[in-house]
N, CA, C and O atoms as CSV, one atom per row, in Angstrom:
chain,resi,resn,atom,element,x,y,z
A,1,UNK,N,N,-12.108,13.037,259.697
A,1,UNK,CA,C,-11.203,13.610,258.728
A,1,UNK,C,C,-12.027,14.264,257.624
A,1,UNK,O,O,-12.724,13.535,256.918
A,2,UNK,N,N,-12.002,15.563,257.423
A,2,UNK,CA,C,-12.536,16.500,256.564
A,2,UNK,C,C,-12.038,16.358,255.191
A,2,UNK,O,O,-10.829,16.150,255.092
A,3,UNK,N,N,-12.673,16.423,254.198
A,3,UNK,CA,C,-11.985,16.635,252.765
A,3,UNK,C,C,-11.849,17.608,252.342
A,3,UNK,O,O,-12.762,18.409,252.542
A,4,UNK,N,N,-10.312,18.192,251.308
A,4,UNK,CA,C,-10.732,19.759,251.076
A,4,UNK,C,C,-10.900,19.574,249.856
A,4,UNK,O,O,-10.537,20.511,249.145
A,5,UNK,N,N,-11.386,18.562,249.278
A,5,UNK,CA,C,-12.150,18.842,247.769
A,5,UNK,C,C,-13.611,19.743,247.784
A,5,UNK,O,O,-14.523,19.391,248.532
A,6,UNK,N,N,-13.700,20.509,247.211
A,6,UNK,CA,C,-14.824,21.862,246.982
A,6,UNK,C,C,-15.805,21.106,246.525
A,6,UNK,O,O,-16.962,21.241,246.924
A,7,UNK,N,N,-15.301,19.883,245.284
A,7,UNK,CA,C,-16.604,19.461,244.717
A,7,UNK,C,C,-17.293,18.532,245.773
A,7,UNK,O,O,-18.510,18.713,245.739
A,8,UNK,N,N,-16.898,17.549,246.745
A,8,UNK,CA,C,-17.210,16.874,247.697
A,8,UNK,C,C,-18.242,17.591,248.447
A,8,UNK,O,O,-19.457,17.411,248.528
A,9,UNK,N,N,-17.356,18.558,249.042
A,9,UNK,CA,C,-17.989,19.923,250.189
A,9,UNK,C,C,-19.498,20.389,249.644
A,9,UNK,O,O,-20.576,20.277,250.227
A,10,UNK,N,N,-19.218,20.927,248.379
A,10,UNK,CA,C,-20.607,21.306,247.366
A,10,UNK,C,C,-21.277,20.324,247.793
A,10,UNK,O,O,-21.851,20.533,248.862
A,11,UNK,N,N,-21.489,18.718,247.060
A,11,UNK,CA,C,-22.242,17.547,247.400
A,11,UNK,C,C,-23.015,17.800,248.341
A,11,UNK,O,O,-24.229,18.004,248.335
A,12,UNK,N,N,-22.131,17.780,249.325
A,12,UNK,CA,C,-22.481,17.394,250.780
A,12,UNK,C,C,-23.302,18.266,251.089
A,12,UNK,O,O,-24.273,17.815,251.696
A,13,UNK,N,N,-23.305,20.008,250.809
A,13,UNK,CA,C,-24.507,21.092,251.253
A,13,UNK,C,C,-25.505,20.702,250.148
A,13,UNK,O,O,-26.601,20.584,250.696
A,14,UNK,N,N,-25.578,20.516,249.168
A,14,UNK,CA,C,-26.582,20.087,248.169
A,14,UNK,C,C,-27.298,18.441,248.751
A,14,UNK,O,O,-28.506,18.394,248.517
A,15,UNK,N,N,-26.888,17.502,249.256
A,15,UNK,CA,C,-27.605,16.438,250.048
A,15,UNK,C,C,-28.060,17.189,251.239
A,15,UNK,O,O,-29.251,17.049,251.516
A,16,UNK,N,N,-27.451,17.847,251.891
A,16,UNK,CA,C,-27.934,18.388,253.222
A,16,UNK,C,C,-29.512,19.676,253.072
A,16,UNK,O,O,-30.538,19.793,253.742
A,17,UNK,N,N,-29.045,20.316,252.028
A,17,UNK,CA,C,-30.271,21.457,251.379
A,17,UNK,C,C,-31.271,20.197,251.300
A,17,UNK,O,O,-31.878,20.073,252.364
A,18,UNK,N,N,-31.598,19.268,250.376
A,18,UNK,CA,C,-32.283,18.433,249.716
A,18,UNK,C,C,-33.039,17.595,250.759
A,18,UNK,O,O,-34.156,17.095,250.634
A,19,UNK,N,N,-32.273,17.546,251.732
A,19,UNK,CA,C,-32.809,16.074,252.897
A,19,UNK,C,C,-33.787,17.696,253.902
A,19,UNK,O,O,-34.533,17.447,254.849
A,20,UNK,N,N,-33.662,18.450,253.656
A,20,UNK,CA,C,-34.160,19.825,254.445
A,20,UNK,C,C,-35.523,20.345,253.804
A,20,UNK,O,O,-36.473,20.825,254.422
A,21,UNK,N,N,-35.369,20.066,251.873
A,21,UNK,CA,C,-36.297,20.422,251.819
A,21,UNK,C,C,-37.191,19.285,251.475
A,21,UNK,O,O,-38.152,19.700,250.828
A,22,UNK,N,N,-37.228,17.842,251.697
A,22,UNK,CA,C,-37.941,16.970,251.396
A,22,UNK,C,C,-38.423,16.877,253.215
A,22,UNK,O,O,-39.306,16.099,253.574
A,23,UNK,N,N,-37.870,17.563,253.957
A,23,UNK,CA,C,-38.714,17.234,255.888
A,23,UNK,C,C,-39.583,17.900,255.605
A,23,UNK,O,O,-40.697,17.486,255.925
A,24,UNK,N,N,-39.457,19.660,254.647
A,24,UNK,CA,C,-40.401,20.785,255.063
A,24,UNK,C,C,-41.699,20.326,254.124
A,24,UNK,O,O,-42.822,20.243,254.620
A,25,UNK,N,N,-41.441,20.039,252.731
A,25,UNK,CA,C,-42.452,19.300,252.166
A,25,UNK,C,C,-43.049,18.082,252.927
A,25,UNK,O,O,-44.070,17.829,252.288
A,26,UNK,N,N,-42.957,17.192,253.951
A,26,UNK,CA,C,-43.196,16.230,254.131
A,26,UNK,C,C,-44.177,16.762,255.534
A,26,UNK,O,O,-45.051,16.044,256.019
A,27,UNK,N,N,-43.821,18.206,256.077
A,27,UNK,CA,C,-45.082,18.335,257.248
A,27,UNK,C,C,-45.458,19.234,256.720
A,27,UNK,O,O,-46.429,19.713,257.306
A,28,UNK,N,N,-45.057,19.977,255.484
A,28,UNK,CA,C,-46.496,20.562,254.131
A,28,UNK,C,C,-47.173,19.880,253.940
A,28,UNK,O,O,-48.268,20.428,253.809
A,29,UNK,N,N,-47.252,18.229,253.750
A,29,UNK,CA,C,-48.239,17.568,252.987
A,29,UNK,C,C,-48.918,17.044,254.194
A,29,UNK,O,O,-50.094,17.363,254.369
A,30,UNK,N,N,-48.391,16.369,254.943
A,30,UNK,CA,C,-49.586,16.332,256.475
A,30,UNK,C,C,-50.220,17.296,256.848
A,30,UNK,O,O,-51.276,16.890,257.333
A,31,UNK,N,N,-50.145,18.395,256.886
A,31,UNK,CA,C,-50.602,19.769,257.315
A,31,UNK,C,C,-51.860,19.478,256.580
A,31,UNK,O,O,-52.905,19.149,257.140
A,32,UNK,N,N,-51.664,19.656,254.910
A,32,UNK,CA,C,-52.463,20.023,254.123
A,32,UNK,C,C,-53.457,18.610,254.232
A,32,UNK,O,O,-54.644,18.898,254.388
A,33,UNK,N,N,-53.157,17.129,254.175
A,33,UNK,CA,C,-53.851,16.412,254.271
A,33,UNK,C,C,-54.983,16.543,255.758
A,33,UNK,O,O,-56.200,16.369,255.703
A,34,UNK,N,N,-54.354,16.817,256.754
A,34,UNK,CA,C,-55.347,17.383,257.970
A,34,UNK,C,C,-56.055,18.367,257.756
A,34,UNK,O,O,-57.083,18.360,258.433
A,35,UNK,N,N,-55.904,19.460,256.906
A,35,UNK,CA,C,-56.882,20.275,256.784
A,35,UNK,C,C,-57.922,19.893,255.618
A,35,UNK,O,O,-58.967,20.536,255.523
A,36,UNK,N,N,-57.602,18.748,254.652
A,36,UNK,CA,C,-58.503,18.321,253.799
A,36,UNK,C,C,-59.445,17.121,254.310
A,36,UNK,O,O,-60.463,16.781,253.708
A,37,UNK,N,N,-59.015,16.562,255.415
A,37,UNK,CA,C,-59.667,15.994,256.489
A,37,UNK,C,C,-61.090,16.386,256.834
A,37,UNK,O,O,-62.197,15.998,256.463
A,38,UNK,N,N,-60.424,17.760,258.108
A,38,UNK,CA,C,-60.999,18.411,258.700
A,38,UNK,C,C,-62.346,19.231,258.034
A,38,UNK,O,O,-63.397,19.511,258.612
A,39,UNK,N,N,-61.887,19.565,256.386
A,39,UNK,CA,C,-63.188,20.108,255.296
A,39,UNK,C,C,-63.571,18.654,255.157
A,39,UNK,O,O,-64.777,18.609,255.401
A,40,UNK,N,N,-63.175,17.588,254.914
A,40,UNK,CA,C,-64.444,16.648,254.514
A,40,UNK,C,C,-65.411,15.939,255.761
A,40,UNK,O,O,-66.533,15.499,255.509
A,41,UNK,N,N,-64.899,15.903,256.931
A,41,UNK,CA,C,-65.427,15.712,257.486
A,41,UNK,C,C,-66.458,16.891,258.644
A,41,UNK,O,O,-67.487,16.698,259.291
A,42,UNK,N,N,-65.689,17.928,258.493
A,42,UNK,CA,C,-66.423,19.127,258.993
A,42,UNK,C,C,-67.789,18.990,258.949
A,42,UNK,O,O,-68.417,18.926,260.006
A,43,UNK,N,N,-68.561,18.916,257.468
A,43,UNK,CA,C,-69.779,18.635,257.594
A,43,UNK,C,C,-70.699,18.441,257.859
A,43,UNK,O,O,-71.795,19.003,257.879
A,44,UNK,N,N,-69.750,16.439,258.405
A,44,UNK,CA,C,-70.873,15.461,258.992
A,44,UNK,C,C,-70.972,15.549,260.062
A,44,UNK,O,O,-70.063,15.875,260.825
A,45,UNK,N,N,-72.706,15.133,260.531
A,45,UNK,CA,C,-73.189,15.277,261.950
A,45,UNK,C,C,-72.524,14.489,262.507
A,45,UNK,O,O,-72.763,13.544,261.756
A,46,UNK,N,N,-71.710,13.997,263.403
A,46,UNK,CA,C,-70.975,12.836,264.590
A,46,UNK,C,C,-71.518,13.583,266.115
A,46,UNK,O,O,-71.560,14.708,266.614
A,47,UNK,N,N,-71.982,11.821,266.558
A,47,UNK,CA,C,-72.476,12.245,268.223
A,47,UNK,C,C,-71.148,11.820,269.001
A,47,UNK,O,O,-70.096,11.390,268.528
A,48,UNK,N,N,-71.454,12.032,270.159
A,48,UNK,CA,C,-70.537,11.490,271.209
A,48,UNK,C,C,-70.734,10.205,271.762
A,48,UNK,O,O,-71.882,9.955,272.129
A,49,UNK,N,N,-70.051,9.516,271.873
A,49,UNK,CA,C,-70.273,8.023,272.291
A,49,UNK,C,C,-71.432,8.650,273.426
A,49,UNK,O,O,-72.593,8.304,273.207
A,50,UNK,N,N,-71.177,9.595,274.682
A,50,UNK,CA,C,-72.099,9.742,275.446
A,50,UNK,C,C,-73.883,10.074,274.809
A,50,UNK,O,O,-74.902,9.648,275.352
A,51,UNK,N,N,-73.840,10.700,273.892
A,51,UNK,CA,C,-75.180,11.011,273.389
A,51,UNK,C,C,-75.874,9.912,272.579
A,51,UNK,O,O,-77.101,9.815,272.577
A,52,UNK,N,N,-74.973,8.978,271.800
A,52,UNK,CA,C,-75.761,7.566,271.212
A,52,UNK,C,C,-75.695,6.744,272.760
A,52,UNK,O,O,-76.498,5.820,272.624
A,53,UNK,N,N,-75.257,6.685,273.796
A,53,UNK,CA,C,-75.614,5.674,274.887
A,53,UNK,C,C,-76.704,6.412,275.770
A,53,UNK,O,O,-77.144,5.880,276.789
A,54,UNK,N,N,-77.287,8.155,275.165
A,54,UNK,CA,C,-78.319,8.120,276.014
A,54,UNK,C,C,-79.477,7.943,275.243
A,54,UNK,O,O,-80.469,7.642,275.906
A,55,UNK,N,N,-79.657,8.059,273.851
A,55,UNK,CA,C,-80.240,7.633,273.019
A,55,UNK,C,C,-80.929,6.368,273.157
A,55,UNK,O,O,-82.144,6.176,273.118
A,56,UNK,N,N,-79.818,5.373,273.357
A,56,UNK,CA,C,-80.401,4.283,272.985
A,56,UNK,C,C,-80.931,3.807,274.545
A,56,UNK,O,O,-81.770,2.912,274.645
A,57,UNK,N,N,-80.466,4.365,275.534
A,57,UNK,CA,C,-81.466,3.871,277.007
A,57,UNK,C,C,-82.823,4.459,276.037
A,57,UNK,O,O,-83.676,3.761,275.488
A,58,UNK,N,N,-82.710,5.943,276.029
A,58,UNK,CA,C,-84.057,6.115,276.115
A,58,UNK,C,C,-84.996,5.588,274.731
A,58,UNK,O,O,-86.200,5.335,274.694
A,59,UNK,N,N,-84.045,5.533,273.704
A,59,UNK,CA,C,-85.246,3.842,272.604
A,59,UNK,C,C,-85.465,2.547,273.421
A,59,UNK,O,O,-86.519,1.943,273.221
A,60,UNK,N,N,-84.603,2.069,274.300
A,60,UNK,CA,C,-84.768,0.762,274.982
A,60,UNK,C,C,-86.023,1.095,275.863
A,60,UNK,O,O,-86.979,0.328,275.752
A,61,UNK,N,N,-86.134,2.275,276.823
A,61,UNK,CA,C,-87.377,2.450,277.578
A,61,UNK,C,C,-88.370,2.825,276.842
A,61,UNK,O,O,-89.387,2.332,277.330
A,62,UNK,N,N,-88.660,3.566,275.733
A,62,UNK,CA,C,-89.356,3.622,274.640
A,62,UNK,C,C,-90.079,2.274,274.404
A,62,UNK,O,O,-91.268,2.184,274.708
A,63,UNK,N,N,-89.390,1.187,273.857
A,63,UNK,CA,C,-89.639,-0.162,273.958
A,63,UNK,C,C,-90.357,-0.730,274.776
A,63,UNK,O,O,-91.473,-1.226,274.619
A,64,UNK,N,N,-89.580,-0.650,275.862
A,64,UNK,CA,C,-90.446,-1.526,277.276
A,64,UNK,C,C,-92.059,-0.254,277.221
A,64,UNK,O,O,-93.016,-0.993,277.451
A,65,UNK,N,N,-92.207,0.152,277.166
A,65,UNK,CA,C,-93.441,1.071,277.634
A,65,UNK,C,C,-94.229,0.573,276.448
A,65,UNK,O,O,-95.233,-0.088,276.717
A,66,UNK,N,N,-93.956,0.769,275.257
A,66,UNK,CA,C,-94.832,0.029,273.910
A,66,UNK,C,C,-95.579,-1.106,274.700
A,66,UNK,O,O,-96.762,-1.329,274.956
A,67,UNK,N,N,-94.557,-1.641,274.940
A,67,UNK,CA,C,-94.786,-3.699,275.324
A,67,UNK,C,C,-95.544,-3.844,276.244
A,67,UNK,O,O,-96.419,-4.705,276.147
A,68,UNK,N,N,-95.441,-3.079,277.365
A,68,UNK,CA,C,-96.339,-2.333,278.616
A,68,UNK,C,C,-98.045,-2.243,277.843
A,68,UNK,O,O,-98.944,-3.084,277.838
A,69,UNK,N,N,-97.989,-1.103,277.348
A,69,UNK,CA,C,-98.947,-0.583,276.914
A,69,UNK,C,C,-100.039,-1.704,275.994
A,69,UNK,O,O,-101.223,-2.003,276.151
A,70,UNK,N,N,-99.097,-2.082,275.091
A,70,UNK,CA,C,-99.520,-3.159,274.392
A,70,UNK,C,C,-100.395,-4.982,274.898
A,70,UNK,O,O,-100.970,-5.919,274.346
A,71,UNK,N,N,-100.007,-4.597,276.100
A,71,UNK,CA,C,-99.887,-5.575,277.119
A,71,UNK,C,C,-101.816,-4.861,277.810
A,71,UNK,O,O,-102.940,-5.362,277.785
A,72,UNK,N,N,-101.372,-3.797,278.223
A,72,UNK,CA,C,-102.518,-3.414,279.023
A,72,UNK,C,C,-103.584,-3.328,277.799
A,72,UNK,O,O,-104.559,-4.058,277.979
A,73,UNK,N,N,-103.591,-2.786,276.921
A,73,UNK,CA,C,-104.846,-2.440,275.589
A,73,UNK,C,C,-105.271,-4.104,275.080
A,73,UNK,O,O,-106.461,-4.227,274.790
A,74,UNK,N,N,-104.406,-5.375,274.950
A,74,UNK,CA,C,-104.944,-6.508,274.778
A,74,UNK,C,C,-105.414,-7.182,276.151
A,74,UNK,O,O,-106.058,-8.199,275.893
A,75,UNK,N,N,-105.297,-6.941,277.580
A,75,UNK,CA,C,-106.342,-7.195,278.860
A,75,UNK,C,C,-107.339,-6.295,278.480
A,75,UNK,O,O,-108.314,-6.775,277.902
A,76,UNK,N,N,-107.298,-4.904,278.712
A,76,UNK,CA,C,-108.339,-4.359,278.212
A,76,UNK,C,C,-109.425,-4.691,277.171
A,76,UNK,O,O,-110.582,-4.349,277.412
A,77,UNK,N,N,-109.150,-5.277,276.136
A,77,UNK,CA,C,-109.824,-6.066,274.549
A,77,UNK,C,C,-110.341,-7.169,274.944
A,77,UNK,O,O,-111.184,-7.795,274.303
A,78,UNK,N,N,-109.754,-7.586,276.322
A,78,UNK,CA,C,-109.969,-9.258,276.354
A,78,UNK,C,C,-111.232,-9.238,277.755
A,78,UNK,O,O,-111.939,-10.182,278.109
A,79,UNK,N,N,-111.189,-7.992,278.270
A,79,UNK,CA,C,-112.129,-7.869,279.129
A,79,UNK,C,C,-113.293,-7.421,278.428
A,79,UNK,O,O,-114.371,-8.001,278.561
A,80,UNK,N,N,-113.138,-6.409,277.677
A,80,UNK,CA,C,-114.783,-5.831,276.963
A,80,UNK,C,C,-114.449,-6.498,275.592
A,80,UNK,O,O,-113.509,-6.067,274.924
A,81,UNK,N,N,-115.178,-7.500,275.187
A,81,UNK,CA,C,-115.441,-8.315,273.997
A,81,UNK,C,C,-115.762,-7.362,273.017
A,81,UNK,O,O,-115.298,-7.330,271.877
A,82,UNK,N,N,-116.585,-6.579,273.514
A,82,UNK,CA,C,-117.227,-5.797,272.350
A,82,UNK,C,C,-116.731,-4.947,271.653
A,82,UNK,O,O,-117.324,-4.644,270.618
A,83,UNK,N,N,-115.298,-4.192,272.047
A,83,UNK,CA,C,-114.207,-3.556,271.494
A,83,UNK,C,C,-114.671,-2.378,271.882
A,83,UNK,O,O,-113.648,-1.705,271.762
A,84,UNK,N,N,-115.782,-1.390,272.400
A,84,UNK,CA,C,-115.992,-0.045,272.643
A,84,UNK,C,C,-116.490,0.732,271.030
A,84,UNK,O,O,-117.039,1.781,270.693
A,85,UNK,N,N,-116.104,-0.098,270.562
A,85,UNK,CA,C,-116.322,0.727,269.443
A,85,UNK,C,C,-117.372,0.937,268.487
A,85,UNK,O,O,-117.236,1.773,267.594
């Protein structure tokens, strides 16, 4: 059941305008917060999960080869007493 009061009717397009322009402001301000995002983080260097997991194999084999090495230069030290030097 419709009302034919004008002032009602008015109301009702003035809540309806209002609830319309508080949606368009509301994916204005996400918009704008994603693009203030996108500048602050633009910047920074970020890897890919894939590029820090090849990274760190190749610091882990990095490692083992030190320990290796380190390993062979104290047999080596322990065979010539005299250090070579």
């Amino acid at each position: 059941m419709q009302s034919e009061n004008p002032l009602i009717a008015d109301f009702v397009k003035l809540l309806n305008s209002a609830a319309g322009t508080i949606a368009g402001m509301s994916r204005e301000a996400a918009e704008s917060a994603r693009e203030k995002a996108k500048e602050a983080f633009g910047g920074l260097d970020f890897v890919s999960r894939e590029e820090f997991d090849a990274v760190k194999a190749m610091a882990a084999t990095a490692r083992e080869e030190v320990e290796a090495l380190k390993a062979r230069i104290a047999a080596l030290e322990s065979a010539n007493p005299a250090g070579g030097a």
